[in-house]
C-alpha positions, 0 to 999 in steps of 0.5 A, spaced: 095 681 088 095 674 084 101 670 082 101 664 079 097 661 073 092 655 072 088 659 077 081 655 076 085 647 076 087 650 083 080 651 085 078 644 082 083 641 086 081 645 092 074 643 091 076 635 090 080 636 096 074 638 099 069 632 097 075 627 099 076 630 105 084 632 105 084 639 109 091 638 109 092 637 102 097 640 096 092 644 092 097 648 087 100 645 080 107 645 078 111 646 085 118 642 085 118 635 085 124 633 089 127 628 092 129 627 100 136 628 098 135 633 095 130 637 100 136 635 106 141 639 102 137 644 099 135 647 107 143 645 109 145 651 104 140 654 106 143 655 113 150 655 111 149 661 106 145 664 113 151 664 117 156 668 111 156 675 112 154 677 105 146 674 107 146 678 114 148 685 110 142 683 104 138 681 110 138 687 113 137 690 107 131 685 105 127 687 111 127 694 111 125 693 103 120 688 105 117 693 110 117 699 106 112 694 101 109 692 106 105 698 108 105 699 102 101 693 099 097 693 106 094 700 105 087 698 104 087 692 108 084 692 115 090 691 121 086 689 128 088 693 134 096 691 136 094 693 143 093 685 145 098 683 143 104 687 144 106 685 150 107 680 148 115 678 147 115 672 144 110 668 141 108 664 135 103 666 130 097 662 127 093 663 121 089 661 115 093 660 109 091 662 103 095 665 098 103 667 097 102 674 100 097 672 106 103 674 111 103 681 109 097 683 114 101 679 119 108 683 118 104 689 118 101 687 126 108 685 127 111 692 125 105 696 129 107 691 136 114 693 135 116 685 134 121 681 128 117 676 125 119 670 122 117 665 117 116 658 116 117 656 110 116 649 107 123 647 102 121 647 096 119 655 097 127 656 096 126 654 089 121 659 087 123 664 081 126 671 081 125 675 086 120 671 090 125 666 091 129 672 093 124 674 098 124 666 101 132 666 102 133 673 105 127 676 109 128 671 116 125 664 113 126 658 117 125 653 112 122 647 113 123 639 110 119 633 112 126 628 115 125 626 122 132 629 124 130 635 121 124 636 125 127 633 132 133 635 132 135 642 127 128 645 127 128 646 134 135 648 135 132 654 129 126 656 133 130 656 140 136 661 137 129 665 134 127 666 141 133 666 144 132 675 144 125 678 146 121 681 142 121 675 136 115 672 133 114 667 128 110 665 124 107 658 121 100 655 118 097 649 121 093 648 116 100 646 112 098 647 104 095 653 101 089 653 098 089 660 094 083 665 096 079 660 100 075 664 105 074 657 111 079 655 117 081 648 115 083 643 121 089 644 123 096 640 124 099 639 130 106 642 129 106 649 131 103 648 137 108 642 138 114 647 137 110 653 141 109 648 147 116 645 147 119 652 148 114 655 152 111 660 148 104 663 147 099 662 140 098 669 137 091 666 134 089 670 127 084 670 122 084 672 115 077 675 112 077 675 106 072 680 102 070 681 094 071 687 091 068 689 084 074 690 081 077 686 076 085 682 078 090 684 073 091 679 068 086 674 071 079 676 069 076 670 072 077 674 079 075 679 083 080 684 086 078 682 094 080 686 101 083 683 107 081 684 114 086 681 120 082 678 126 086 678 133 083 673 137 085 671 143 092 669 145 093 662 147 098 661 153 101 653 155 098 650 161 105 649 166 101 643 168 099 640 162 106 636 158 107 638 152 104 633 148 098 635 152 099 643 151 099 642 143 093 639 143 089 643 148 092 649 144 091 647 137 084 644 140 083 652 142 085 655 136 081 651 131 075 653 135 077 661 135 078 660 128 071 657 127 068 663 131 072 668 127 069 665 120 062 664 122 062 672 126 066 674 119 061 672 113 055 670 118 054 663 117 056 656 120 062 654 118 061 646 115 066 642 109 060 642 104 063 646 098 061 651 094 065 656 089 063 662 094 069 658 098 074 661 093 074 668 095 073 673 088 072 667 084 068 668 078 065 661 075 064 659 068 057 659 066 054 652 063 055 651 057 
């Protein structure tokens, strides 16, 4: 499934991203603009509006509707076994990110390991349309906005208070933006092993492959429809000798390496930053005039 227009200006971007060497870099065109006051506020009602028993009854209800499509929506994509990480109660998970429904092969291995996955999402998310926006205020989002006291002082609280229960994963993309259909692990940020050490939690590692198919996207003839195969690696677990600073490097540093592996196994190659339009998974380029 595709959302979204102006899909091949988003490629362009991808592309020019990739020359200039910003991994980490926005790629999407017409997200809201806000400023930082607006940001704070938009997250303060966020969390306000959580607390209110009618956003805990359409949670409940959400949840239960966004399994159900899940399943669904999951059917012809390949889930790797849940055995490795069941055990584990809680946890944060990692992976690619590469479309607005990329968290769905992750939700499905959370409901085959019996856990309640959340999301970080990033501010801006809450301002999406219709029932995507919905989805965002109502299915376990833990938002996300760039001010400092969010981030050291908030944040955290939120992350505690998910992990506070068993049986609880959450789920955040390292590599920050995404960066629609493209098939390479990028380097990775450092936040979500920040946050994983300081609550002495392990690293679900993931990876997304991302294969063509010969059928036609509805409504975007430029793409072909792609199938999706989730890769469990190894979990990555703090060091109890290693500070936190210390573990999130080392785990972020673990992670990346899996990823890259996972990518060179998947599509038979060494995963190098040269571009090429066979990065954007299903993509059909425009023949030269």
């Amino acid at each position: 499934m595709i959302i979204g227009e102006h899909r091949r200006q988003v490629v362009e971007n991808i592309r020019k991203n990739v020359q200039a060497r910003h991994f980490n870099a926005k790629a999407e065109v017409d997200d809201p603009v806000l400023t930082h006051e607006q940001r704070i506020k938009l997250v303060n009602d966020f969390w306000a509006q959580s607390e209110k028993f009618s956003h805990k009854f359409t949670n409940l209800m959400t949840r239960a509707f966004f399994g159900t499509g899940t399943l669904i929506l999951t059917a012809n994509q390949k889930i790797g076994s849940a055995k490795k990480v069941k055990k584990v109660p809680n946890a944060v998970v990692t992976s690619n990110h590469f479309n607005q429904f990329d968290s769905l092969p992750i939700k499905r291995l959370a409901m085959k390991a019996h856990k309640r996955l959340y999301f970080v999402i990033e501010d801006t998310n809450l301002m999406l349309p219709s029932w995507i926006g919905f989805l965002m205020h109502n299915v376990d989002s833990i938002p996300i906005t760039q001010s400092v006291r969010y981030l050291g002082r908030e944040f955290p609280k939120h992350i505690a208070n998910v992990f506070s229960k068993k049986n609880r994963w959450i789920l955040i993309y390292p590599e920050q933006e995404m960066w629609f259909n493209y098939r390479k692990p990028r380097p990775l940020q450092k936040g979500a092993y920040y946050y994983a050490a300081k609550m002495n939690v392990p690293i679900i590692s993931c990876f997304v492959e991302l294969q063509d198919k010969n059928g036609l996207e509805p409504g975007h003839p430029d793409f072909h429809t792609t199938r999706k195969i989730l890769h469990i690696l190894p979990t990555i677990y703090p060091n109890e000798r290693l500070s936190v600073d210390e573990n999130a490097r080392r785990m972020r540093d673990i992670d990346y390496q899996q990823k890259k592996q996972a990518y060179e196994k998947a599509y038979g190659k060494k995963l190098n930053y040269n571009f090429s339009y066979d990065d954007i998974a299903g993509y059909i380029p425009q023949e030269p005039k």
